[in-house]
Each structure stands twice: as C-alpha cells, then as structure tokens.
C-alpha positions as MATLAB code, in Angstrom:
seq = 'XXXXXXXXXXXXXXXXXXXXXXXXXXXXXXXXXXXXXXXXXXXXXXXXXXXXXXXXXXXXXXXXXXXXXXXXXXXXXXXXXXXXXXXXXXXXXXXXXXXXXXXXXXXXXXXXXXXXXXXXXXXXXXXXXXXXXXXXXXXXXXXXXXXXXXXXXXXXXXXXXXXXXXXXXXXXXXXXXXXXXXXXXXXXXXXXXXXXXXXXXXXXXXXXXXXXXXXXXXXXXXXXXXXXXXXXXXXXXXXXXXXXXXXXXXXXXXXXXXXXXXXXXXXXXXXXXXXXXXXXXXXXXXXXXXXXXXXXXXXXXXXXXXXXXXXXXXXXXXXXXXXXXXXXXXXXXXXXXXXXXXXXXXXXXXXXXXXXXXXXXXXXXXXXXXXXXXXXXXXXXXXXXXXXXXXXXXXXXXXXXXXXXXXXXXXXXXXXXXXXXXXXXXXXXXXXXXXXXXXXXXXXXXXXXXXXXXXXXXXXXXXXXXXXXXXXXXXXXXXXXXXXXXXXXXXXXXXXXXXXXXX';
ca = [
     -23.185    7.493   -4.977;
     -21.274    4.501   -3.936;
     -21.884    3.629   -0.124;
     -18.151    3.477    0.736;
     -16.414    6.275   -2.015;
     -17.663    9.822   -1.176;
     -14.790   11.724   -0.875;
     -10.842   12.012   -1.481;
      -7.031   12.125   -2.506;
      -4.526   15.085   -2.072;
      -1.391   13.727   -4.160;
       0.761   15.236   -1.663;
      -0.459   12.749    0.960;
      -1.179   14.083    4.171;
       1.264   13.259    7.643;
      -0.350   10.854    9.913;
      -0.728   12.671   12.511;
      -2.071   15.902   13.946;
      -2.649   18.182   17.232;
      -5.736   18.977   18.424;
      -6.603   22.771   19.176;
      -9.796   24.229   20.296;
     -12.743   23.426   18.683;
     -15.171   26.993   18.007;
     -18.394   27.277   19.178;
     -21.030   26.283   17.642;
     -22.267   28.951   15.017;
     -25.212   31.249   15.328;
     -27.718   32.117   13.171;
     -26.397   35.057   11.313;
     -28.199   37.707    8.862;
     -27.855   36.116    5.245;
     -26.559   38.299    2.068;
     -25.576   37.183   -1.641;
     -21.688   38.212   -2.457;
     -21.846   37.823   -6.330;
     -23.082   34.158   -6.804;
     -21.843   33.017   -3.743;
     -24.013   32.327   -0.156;
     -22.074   34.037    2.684;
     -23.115   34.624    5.934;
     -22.203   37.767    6.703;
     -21.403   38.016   10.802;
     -20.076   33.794   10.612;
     -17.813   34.577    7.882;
     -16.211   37.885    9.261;
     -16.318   36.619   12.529;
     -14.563   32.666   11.349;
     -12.447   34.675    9.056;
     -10.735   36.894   11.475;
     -10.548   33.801   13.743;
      -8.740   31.777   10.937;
      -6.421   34.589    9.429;
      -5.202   35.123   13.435;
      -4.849   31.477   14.077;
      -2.885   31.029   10.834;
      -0.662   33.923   11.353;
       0.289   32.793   14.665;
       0.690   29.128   13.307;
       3.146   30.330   10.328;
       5.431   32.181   12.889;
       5.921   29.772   15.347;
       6.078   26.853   12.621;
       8.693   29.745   11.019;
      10.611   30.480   14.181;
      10.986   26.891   14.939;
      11.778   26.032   11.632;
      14.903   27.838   11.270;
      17.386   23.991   11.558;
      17.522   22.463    8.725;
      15.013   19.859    9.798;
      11.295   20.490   10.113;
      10.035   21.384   13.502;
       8.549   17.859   15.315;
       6.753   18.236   18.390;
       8.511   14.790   19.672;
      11.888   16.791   19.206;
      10.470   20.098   21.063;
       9.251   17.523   24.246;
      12.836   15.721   24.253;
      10.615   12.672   24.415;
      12.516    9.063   25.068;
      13.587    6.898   22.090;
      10.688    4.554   22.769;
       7.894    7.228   22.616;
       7.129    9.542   19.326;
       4.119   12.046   19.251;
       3.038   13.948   15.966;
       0.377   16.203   14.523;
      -1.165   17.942   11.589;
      -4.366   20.164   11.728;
      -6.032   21.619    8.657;
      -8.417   24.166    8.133;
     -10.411   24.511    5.045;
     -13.081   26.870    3.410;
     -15.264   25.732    1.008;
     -17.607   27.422   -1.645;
     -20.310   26.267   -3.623;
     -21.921   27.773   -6.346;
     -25.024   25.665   -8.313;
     -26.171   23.130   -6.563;
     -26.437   20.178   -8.750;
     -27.856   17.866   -6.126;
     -31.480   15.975   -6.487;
     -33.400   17.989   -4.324;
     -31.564   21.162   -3.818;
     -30.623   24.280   -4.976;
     -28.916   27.494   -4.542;
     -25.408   27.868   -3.309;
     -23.475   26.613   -0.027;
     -20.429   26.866    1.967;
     -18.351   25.516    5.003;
     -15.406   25.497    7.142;
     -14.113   21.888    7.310;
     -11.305   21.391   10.250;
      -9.493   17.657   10.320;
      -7.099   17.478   13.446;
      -5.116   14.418   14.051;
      -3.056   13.048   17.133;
      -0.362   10.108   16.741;
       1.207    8.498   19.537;
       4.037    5.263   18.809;
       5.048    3.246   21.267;
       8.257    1.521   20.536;
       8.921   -1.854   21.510;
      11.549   -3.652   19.071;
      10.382   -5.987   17.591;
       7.741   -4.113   17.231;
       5.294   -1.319   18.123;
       1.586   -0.101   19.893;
      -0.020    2.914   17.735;
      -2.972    4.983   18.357;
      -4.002    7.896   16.262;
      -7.068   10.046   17.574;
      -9.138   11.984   14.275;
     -11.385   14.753   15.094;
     -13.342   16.050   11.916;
     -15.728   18.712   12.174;
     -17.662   20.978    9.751;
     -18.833   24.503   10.613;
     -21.481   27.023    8.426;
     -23.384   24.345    7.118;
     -27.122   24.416    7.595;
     -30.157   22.895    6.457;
     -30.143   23.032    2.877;
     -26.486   21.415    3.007;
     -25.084   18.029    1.972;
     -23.681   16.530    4.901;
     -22.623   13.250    6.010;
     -20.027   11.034    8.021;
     -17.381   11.891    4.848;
     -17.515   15.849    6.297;
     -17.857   15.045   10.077;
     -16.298   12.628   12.557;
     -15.756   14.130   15.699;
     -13.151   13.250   18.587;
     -12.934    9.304   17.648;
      -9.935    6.611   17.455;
      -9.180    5.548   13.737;
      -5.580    3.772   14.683;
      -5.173    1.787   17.581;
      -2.856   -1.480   16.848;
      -0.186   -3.617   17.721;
       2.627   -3.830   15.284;
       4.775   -7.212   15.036;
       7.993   -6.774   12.477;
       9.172  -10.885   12.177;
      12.104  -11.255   10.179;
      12.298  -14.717   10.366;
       8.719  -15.687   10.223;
       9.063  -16.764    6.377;
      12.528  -16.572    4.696;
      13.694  -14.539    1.812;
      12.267  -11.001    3.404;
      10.652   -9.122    6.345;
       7.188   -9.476    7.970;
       5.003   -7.191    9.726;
       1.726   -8.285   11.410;
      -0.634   -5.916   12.542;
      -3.478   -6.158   15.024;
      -6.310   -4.122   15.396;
      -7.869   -0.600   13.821;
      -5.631    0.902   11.538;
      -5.804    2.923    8.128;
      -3.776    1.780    4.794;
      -3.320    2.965    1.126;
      -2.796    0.205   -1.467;
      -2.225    0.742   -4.828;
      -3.082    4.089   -6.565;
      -5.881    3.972   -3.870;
      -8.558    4.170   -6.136;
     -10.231    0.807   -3.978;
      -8.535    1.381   -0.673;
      -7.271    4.586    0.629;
      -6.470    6.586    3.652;
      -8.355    9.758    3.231;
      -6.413   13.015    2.338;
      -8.555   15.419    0.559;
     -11.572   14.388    2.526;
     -12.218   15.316    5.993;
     -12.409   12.110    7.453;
     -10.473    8.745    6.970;
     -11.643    5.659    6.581;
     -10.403    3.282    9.278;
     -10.429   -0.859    9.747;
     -10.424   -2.962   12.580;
      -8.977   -6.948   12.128;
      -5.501   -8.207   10.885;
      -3.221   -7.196    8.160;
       0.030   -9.080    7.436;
       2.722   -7.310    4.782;
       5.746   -9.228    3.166;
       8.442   -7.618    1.971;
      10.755   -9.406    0.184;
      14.636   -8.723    0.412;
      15.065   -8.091   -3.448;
      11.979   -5.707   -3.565;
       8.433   -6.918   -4.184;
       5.699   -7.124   -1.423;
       2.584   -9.169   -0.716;
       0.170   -8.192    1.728;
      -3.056   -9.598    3.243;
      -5.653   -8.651    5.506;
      -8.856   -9.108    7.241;
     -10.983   -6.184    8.177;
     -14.697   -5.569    9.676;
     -14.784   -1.644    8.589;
     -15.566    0.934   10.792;
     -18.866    2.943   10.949;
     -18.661    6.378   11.782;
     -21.075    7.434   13.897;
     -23.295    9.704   14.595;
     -24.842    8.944   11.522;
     -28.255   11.260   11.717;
     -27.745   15.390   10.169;
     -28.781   16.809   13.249;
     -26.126   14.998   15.161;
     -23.705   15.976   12.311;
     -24.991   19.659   12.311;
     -24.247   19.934   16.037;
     -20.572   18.048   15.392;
     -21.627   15.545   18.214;
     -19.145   13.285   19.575;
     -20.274    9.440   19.002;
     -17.726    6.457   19.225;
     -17.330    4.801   15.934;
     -18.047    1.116   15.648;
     -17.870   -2.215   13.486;
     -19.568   -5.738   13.477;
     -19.135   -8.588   10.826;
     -22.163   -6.829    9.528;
     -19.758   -5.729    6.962;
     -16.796   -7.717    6.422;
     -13.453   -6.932    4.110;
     -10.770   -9.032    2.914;
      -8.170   -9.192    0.350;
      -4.652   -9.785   -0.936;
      -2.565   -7.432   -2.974;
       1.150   -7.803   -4.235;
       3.585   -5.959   -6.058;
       6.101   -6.962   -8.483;
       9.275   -4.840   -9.409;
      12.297   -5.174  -11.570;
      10.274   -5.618  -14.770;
      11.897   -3.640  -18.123;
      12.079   -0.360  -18.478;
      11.735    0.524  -14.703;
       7.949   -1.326  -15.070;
       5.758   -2.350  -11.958;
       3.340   -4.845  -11.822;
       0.422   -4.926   -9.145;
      -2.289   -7.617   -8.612;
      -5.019   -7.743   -6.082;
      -8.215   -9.312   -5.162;
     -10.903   -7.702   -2.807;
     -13.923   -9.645   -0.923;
     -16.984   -7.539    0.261;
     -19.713   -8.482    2.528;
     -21.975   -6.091    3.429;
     -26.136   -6.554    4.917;
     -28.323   -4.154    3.732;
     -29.679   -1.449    6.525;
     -31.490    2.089    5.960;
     -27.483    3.409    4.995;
     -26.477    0.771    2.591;
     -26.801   -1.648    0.083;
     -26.468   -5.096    0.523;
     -23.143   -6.269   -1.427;
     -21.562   -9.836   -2.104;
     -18.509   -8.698   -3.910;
     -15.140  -10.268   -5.365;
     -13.297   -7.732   -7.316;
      -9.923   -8.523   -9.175;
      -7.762   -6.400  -10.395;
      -4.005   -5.921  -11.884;
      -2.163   -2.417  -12.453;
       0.539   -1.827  -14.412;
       2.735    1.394  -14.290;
       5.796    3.439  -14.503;
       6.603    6.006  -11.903;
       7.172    9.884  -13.783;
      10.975   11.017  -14.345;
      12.535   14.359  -15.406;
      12.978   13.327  -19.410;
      11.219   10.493  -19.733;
       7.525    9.060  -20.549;
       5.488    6.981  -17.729;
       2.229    5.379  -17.950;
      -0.489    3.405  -15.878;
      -2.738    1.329  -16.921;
      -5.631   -0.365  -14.429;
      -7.590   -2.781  -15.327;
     -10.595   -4.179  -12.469;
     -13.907   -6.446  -12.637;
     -16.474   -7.289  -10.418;
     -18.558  -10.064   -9.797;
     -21.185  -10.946   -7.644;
     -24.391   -9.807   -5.779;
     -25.565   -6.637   -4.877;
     -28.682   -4.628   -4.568;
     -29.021   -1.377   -7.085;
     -30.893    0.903   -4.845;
     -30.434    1.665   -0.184;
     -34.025    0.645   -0.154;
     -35.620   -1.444    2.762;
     -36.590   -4.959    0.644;
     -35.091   -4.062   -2.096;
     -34.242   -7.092   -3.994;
     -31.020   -8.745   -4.676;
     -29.022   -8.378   -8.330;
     -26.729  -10.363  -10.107;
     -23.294   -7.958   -9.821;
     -21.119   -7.838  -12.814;
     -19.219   -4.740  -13.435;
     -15.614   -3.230  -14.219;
     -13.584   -0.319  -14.678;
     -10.611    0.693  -16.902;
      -7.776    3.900  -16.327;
      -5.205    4.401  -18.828;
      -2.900    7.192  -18.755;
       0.271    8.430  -20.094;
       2.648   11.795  -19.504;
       6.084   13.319  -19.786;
       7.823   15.544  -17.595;
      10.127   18.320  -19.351;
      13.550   18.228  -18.028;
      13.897   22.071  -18.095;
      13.009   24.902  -15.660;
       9.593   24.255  -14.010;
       9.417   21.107  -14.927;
       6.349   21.103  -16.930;
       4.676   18.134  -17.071;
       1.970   16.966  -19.466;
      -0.282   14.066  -18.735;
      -3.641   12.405  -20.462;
      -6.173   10.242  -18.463;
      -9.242    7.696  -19.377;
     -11.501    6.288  -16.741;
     -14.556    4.219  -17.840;
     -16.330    2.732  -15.236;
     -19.266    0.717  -16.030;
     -22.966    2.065  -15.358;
     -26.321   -0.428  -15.004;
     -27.476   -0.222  -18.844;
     -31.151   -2.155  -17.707;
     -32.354   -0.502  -14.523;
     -34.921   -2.623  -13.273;
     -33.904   -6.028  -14.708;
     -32.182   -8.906  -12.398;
     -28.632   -7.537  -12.968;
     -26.121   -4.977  -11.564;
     -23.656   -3.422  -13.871;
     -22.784   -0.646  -12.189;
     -18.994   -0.124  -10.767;
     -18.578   -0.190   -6.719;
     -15.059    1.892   -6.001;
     -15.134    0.212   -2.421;
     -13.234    2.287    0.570;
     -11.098    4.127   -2.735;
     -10.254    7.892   -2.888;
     -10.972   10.394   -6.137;
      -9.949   13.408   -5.662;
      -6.053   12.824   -7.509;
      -8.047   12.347  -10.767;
     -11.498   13.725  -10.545;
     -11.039   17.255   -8.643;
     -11.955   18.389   -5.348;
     -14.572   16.660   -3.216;
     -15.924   18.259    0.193;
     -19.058   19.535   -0.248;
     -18.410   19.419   -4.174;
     -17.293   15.509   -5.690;
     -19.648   16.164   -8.333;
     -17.537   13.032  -10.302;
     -16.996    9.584   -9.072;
     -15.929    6.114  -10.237;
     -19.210    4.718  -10.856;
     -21.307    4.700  -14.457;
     -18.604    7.053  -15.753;
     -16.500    7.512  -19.409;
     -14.393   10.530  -19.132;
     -11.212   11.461  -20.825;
      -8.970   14.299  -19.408;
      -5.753   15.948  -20.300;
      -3.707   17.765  -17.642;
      -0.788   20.277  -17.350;
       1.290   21.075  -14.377;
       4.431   23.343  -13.709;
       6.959   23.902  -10.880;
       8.406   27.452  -10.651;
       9.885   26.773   -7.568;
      10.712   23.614   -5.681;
       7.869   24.319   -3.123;
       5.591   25.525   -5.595;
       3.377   23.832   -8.319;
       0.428   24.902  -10.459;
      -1.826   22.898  -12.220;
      -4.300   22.623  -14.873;
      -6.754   19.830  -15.972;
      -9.540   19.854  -18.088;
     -12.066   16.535  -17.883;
     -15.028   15.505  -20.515;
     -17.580   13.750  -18.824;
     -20.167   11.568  -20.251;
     -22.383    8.528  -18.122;
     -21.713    5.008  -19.509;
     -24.712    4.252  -19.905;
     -27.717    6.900  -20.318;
     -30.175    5.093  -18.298;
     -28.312    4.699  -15.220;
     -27.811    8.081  -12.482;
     -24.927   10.206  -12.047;
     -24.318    8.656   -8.775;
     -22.915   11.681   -7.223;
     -25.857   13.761   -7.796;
     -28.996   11.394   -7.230;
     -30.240   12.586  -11.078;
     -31.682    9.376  -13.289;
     -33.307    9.573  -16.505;
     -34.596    5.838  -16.728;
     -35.795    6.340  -20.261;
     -32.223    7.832  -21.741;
     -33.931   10.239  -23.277;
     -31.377   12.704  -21.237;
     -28.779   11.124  -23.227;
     -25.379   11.248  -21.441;
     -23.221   14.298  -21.799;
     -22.821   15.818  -18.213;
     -20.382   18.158  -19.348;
     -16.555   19.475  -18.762;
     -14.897   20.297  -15.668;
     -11.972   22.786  -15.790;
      -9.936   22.945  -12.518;
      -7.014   25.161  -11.712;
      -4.911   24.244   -8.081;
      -1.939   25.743   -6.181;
       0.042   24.370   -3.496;
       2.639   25.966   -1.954;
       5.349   24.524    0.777;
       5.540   27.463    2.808;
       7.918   26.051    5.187;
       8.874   22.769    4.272;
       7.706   19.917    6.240;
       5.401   22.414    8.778;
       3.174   24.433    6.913;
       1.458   23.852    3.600;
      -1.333   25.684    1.472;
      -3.815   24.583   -0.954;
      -6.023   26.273   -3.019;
      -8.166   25.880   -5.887;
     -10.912   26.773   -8.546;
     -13.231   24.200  -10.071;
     -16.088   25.067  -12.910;
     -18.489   22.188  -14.502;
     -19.738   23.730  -17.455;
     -23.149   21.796  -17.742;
     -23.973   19.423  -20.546;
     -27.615   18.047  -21.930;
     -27.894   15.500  -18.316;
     -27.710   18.162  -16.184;
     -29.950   20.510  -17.581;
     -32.641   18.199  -18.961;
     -32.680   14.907  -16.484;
     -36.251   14.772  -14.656;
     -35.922   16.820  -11.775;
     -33.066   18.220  -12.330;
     -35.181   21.951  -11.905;
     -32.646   23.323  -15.261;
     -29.698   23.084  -13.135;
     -26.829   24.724  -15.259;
     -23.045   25.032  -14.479;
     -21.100   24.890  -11.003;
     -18.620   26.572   -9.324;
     -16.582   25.452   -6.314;
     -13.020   27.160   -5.082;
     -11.584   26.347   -1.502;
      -8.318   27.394    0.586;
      -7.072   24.954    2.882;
      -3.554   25.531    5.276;
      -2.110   22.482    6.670;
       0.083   22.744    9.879;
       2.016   19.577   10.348;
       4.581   19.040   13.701;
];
C-alpha cells in the first residue's frame, strides 16, 4: 500500500469541525465467542453497545429539541458568541466488522469502534482570520491480530492552526487568500489531495498556500507544504490510543499548483495540476522524487441530463519499490486513468445510474531498475472504491477495475446505493498493495475478484445528525486464493454503522 493513501472519502463531506466528549476507558480483556462468521467480544460489545445506543439517543434528542428553527442547531449560536469568534463541532462514532481477513500474515475475522471528534475555533479579523482545529481519533476493540496504524488513530493533536490573509487587491482581476501555517485542503476530486472523511484521521500540512479566485469564475492555487507525521507511530502506542504531538521536517516536502477553468460548452470544467514530492526513506517509507501532472475534465450531475469525468495523471521520477532499509533507488514512471459517465432520472427518487474505469499502473518487472507502479499521494478512495477502516481492500495503485453503480433518493434526506466493481491487478507480477500478497512469477494471474457494496445514509435531522451504514462483500477471484501465502484466503465481508453529530 501506498505510504501516504490508506484510507478515505464520504461524498457527503464531513463539517470541519467537532466537540470533544469523553473518551472510554480503555477496554478489558473480555471472554471471546463466534456470532455467525463474525469475532465479537462478548462483555466489550454489550458493554460499548449500551454505551453507544445511550449516548446516541441522548445526542438525537437534544440535536432534535434544538433543532426545531428552521436552521440547524450551531453551538456558536447556543453560546451567543461575538461576531469575531465562531466555535463548531462534529463527533462520529463508528462500528466496524470484518469478516476474512485477506491481509499477508493474518487471518480470521476483526472488529472496532472508531471515534473521530473535532473542535474548530475562527478568529475573525477582516481582512482576514486565525483558525485552529483540534482532531482526536481513537480506535477501541482492536487487539493483536488487528491492522492498525496512524490512518485509524490520532489522538488529541492540532491538524489546523493558520493565519488567513483575504487581499483583494494583491493581483487585479479577482480575490486572494494567503494562508500560513498547518491546515487541511481538498483539491480536485481528491483522489491526490484530500481532507479525510471516511477515514478516521485527516491528513494535515504545515507551510503556505495561496488561492486566486478570479472575478469571472476560475481559480488558481499554489502551495508549499512539509506534511505532517502523525505520531505515535509504534502499535502498542496505537493500541493504548496514546497521546503524541504530531510533527513535520523538510524530511518530506510537498508542493504544487492546481487551477480550474470554467465557462467551457456544455456547462464543461477544466482542471490542471502539477504535484512535487520529496520524501527520504526511513523504517515507514519509501524514498520518493516525484513530479506528477495531471488534467481533469468533467461535468457536474443534473436532474435530466448526462455528466462525465474524465482524469488523466502521469508520474515521473525516482522512487524506491519496497520500505526497506538500503533498498535501492528506481527510475519512477507511472500513470493512472478514470473515466466515467451517468444520468440522473428526473422523476421520483431520482435514480441515478453511473459507470466507472480506473486503471492505475502496476510495476510489470519487479526487480529491474524501474518503478511503474502508481503513487495516489495524500488522495482519498473511499467515493469510488468502498469503505476503508479496517477494510480498503482496493486502492489506486497496480489496479484495472471497471464498475457500474446505481443510486436512488426516496426522500430528500435519504439515499440508497448500489455498486458493483470488477477487479483485476495491472500487471500480474506486481502485489495488491492493499493486502501485502505478490506472486513475482504471475503465475497467480490477476483476477482479484468483484466487490458488491450496498450503503444508506440518512439526514436524520438536517444539518445535526447523520447516519451511515453499509454492507461490503469481495467475492474472491484466482489472486486471492492462489498467491503464495495467501493460506486459501476466500471471500470478505465488512458492514459498519457510523452516526455523525455535527453543531
């Protein structure tokens, strides 16, 4: 798996901001029991279930009792707080289960309780602004035999804190806003840079980002960045959900510019972007020289009418294949194509029908002096390749995978949808990156399988309090059951429930 791109995007992206409640305890060792195919731990579960059905009900009537006005409920309304000062929050609670493991090295089934709770504070100042945003991302019911990293756990840390600059003046013809210091973005579809929805922690950046915005539409925006390393890094650390402050260094360096271009026919838009990585190797990651140019062309969906996107991004420079002390430096060249196209039915429910194609290129000669395998950078992957969390069996890396898609809204706070994904590896002798499973003869060939997911979401009081819920099943192909030590692994099974309480 890609150093930066282990985890995700809700398309309903998430507020900016959340409250902090108390975290639990940390949890026992309880007496272990098999429900059907999935792990459960008998006395955690009961005990974490009780505590989440009571902390949700008493979340739901006080987001419903305050959401009786027209508006949404906003803590900074509630506190009567000044013009100059705005506080707001979101916390989200999530169960996860995991049936077949299809991770190198382990087996079995798993679960967890994943909890993301943000705090955003704004300080006003025209012309301009002072934000900090405080993340605290925990994981709970994990244990030994669980996956677990810095993309499930990043307790009590500081992933905003910038000064915000809005000069109107500073170069005719449209607006410009300079910000200083750590902050989070989306560009794009966010498939290179995202702020984290899906997953329970965000990636963050610390340096300079200027945007322009140009008074007939249109924007162009640069930046320099040294990324931020969560920290603790070690599993017993993450286990334990101990409280380390994050860091960065010029260790790891990220630039870029990206622009937009609108008013093209037919209600077009035209993106273009170019991305810098520098990155030294250490016992985490990879050393990486990267330049990686891109342009995107799309049309936002409408009631009655077709859109499409099509994405088109190389890559070219050095990099090593493997997070191995000494391990040599390759020759990087590598790229990755999306096309898609839908409709959306203007009659009741809106139905909506959608295809996808992602190829991203794999290493065809492990072992030789080049790198052809895609790096997704800081990008997200849950909007087109399902959940993540403790599942993300797919990612944008040595991937060719068609998928069709259908969604419905019965209500206006309501929608339900299916997709169904073919997955194949771009090139047989590469590894399914999100697995750690390599055949480097390609005798494996390179079917993985298909990946049916079904997902609800539900406004239950709009603006306040959302759910989420879903069922994923990878029906194994000939990769999965017959790479070396893959142990016969077979199909996998993954359904969560999340509530989202935003004020």
């Amino acid at each position: 798996m890609n150093d930066s791109e282990r985890g995700s995007h809700d398309d309903d992206l998430c507020s900016r901001a959340e409250v902090a409640l108390e975290s639990p305890p940390g949890v026992g060792v309880g007496v272990r029991e098999r429900v059907g195919a999935w792990k459960v731990d008998a006395g955690v579960a009961m005990r974490w279930g009780l505590r989440f059905l009571a902390m949700r009900m008493a979340l739901i009537w006080m987001a419903a009792d305050a959401a009786a006005p027209a508006l949404p409920w906003r803590l900074t309304t509630a506190l009567r707080l000044p013009d100059w000062l705005e506080i707001s929050g979101e916390h989200r609670s999530r169960y996860e289960g995991l049936d077949g493991q299809f991770r190198l090295g382990r087996n079995g089934s798993d679960q967890a309780y994943a909890m993301r709770t943000l705090l955003l504070t704004q300080f006003k100042a025209e012309p301009g602004a002072v934000l900090v945003e405080l993340q605290d991302s925990r994981q709970y019911l994990s244990d030994a035999g669980s996956p677990i990293d810095t993309t499930m756990v990043n307790a009590l840390d500081v992933i905003q804190a910038h000064a915000r600059w809005d000069a109107k003046d500073l170069i005719p013809g449209g607006t410009n806003t300079i910000r200083v210091g750590r902050e989070t973005l989306d560009l794009g579809n966010r498939r290179l840079v995202a702020r984290n929805a899906y997953r329970n922690t965000i990636n963050a950046f610390t340096g300079v980002d200027w945007l322009w915005q140009a008074e007939g539409g249109g924007w162009v925006r640069g930046f320099y960045f040294l990324p931020v390393r969560r920290l603790p890094e070690d599993r017993q650390s993450l286990l334990d959900n101990d409280i380390v402050l994050d860091s960065q260094s010029f260790d790891t360096q990220f630039g870029g510019v990206y622009g937009d271009v609108p008013g093209l026919p037919w209600r077009m838009r035209l993106e273009a972007y170019y991305f810098y990585l520098h990155d030294e190797p250490t016992l985490r990651t990879r050393a990486r020289d990267l330049h990686t140019p891109g342009v995107r062309l799309y049309r936002e969906p409408k009631a009655g009418q077709w859109d499409f996107e099509v994405e088109s991004t190389f890559q070219a420079g050095e990099s090593q294949e493997r997070i191995l002390p000494g391990s040599p430096s390759l020759d990087h060249f590598a790229h990755f194509q999306h096309a898609a196209v839908g409709y959306t039915f203007e009659i009741p429910w809106k139905p909506r029908l959608g295809l996808r194609y992602d190829y991203a290129s794999g290493d065809p000669t492990p072992g030789d002096a080049r790198n052809g395998r895609f790096d997704t950078l800081y990008g997200a992957r849950r909007f087109e390749f399902g959940p993540t969390g403790i599942y993300g069996a797919v990612a944008r890396a040595n991937l060719n995978s068609p998928e069709y898609h259908v969604s419905v809204r019965p209500w206006s706070s309501v929608e339900f949808g299916v997709s169904h994904r073919f997955l194949w590896l771009a090139e047989a002798k590469d590894s399914w990156t999100s697995s750690g499973l390599v055949d480097p003869t390609g005798a494996s060939g390179t079917e993985l399988g298909h990946q049916l997911e079904f997902r609800l979401r539900w406004n239950v009081i709009p603006g306040n309090l959302r759910v989420d819920t879903g069922y994923t099943h990878l029906f194994a192909g000939d990769f999965i059951r017959e790479a070396p030590l893959s142990g016969g692994k077979g199909d996998i099974q993954y359904a969560y429930f999340e509530a989202t309480l935003q004020f």
